[in-house]
N, C-alpha and C positions, 0 to 999 in steps of 0.2 A: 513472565516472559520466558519463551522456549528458548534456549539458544542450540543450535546444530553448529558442526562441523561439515565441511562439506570438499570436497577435491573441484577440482578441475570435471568439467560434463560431467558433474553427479545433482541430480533433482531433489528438488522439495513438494510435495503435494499438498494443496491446500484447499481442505474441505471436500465436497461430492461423495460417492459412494460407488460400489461396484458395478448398480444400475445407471448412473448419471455420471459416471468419469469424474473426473478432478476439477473444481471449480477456478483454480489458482495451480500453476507448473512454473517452478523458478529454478532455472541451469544456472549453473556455476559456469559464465565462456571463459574467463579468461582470471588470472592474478596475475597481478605485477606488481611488485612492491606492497603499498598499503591501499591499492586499489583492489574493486574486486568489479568486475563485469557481470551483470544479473541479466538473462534473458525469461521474459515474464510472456507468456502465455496464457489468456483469457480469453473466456466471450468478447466479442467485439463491444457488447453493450455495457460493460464492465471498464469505468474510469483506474487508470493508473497513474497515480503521482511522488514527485519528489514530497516527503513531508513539507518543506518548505513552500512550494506551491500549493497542496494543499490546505495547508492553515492560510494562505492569500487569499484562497478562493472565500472556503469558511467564514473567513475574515468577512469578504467584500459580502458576501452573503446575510451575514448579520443586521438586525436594524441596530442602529443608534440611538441612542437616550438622546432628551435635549445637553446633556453634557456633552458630546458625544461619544460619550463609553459605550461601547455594545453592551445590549441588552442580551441578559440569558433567559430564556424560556423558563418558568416556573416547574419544576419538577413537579411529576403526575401522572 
């Protein structure tokens, strides 16, 4: 895991190249207390989620065993 330090409007870039710009841009808007405010910047075609929601989705996404445990794809 990388961890950054980051102030108040100072960016993180994430991914792309000097020909293709930045595929991921994440501002630092605001702190207050132990919050932190992220403004996330992508393609439109590019989903952004709370972790939380996305393991939901992942979730609901998955088939079911007749147990009904999710099944995991066989690595390959």
């Amino acid at each position: 895991m990388l961890v950054l330090s980051r102030k108040r409007q100072q960016v993180v870039v994430v991914g792309g190249s000097e020909v293709f710009g930045p595929l991921l841009k994440i501002t630092v808007l605001e702190i207050k207390g132990a919050t932190v405010r992220l403004g996330f910047e992508v393609p439109t075609d590019v989903p952004v989620h709370r972790l939380e929601v996305w393991e939901r989705i992942c979730a609901s996404a998955q088939p079911e065993s007749p147990t009904g445990e999710p099944v995991t794809p066989p690595a390959g």
